[in-house]
C-alpha positions in Angstrom: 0.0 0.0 0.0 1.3 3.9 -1.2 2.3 6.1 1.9 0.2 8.9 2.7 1.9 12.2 2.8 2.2 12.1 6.6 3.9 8.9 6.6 6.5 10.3 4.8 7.0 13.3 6.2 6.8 11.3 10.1 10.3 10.0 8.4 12.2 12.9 8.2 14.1 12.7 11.3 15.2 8.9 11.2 16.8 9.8 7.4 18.4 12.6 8.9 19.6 11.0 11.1 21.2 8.1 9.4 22.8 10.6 7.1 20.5 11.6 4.3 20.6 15.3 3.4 17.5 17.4 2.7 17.6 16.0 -1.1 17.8 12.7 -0.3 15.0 12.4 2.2 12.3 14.5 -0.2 13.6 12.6 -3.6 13.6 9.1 -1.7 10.5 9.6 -0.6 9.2 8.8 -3.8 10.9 5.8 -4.7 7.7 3.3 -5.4 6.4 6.0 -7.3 8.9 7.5 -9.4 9.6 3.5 -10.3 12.8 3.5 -8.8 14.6 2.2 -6.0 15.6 4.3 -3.2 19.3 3.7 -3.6 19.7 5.1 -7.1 17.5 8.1 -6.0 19.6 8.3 -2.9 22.9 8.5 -4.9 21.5 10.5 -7.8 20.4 13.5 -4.9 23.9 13.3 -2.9 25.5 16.2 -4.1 22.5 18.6 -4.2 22.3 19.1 0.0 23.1 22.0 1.4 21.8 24.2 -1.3 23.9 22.4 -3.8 26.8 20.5 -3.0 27.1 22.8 -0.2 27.3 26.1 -1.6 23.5 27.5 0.2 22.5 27.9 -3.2 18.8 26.4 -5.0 17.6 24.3 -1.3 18.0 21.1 -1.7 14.5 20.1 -1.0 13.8 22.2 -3.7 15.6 20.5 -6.3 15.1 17.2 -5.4 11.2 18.2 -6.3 13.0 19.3 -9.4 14.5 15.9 -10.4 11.1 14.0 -9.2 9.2 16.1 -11.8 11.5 15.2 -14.3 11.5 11.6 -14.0 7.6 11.3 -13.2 6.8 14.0 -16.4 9.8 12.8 -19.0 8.6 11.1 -22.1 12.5 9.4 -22.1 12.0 10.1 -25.7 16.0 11.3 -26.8 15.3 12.4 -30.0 12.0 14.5 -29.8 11.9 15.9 -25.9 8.7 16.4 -26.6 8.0 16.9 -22.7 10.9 19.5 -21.5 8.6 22.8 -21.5 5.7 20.7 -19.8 8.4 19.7 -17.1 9.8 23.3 -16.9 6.7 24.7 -16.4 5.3 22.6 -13.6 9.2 23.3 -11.6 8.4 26.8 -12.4 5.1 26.1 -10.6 6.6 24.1 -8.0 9.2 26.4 -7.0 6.7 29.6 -7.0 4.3 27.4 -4.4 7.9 26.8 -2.4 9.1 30.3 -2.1 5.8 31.7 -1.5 5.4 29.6 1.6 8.6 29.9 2.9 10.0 33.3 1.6 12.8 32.0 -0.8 14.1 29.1 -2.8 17.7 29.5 -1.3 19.1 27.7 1.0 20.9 30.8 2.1 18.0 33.2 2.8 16.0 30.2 4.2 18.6 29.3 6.9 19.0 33.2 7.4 22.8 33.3 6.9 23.2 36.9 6.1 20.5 38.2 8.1 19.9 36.6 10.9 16.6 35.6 10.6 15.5 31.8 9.2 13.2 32.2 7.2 12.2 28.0 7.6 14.3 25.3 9.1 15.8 22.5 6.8 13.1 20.0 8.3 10.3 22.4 7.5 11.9 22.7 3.6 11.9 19.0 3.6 8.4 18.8 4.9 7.5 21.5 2.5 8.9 19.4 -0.5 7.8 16.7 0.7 3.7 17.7 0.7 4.5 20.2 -2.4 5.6 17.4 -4.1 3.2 14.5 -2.9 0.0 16.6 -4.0 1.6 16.9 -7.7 2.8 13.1 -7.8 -0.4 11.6 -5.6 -2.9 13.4 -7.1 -2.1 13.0 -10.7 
């Protein structure tokens, strides 16, 4: 049987705290559904913690909602792409429901580095991307 939405999120602090980072947890969250296992989605989202590899950039939540819309909207077609502006258009969308919720896409500014003020803690960006995320994969 699928997860509900709250299951998922009530798993956010045992993957922390076996070491995923914030893209791991949302992107693995999605394994059964995205059609693959949670290893290859747990490698493929390494490098994107931390605002991206580290660098407080795009929030890694964020962008693992990112590479979930692109492997749950993607034809796989090589030659035509026929689906890229459908796929950029719903991240555009994603992103927009993200930031308006939480102030910012940025790791950065959500963590308040430069001014002090968090804008949304990383487990609340993961919970964020996590629901965000769910309600376009679960409803579909």
């Amino acid at each position: 049987m699928m997860k509900s939405i709250e299951e998922r999120v009530a798993e956010i602090k045992d993957k922390h705290t076996r070491g995923y980072n914030c893209a791991q947890i949302v992107l693995c969250s999605y394994a059964e559904e995205l059609g693959i296992d949670e290893e290859t989605l747990f490698r493929i989202s390494e490098g994107f913690g931390a605002g991206m590899g580290g660098m407080m950039q795009t929030c890694g939540a964020v962008t693992a909602m990112f590479m979930a819309l692109g492997l749950a909207n993607s034809s796989g077609d090589l030659q035509a792409c026929d689906t890229k502006p459908q796929t950029m258009k719903k991240v555009r969308e994603l992103a927009a429901e993200f930031e308006k919720k939480n102030g910012s896409i940025v790791c950065r500014e959500l963590k308040g580095i430069d001014t002090g003020k968090v804008l949304r803690s990383c487990d609340g960006c993961i919970e964020d991307g996590i629901r965000i995320l769910g309600e376009y994969l679960l409803d579909d």
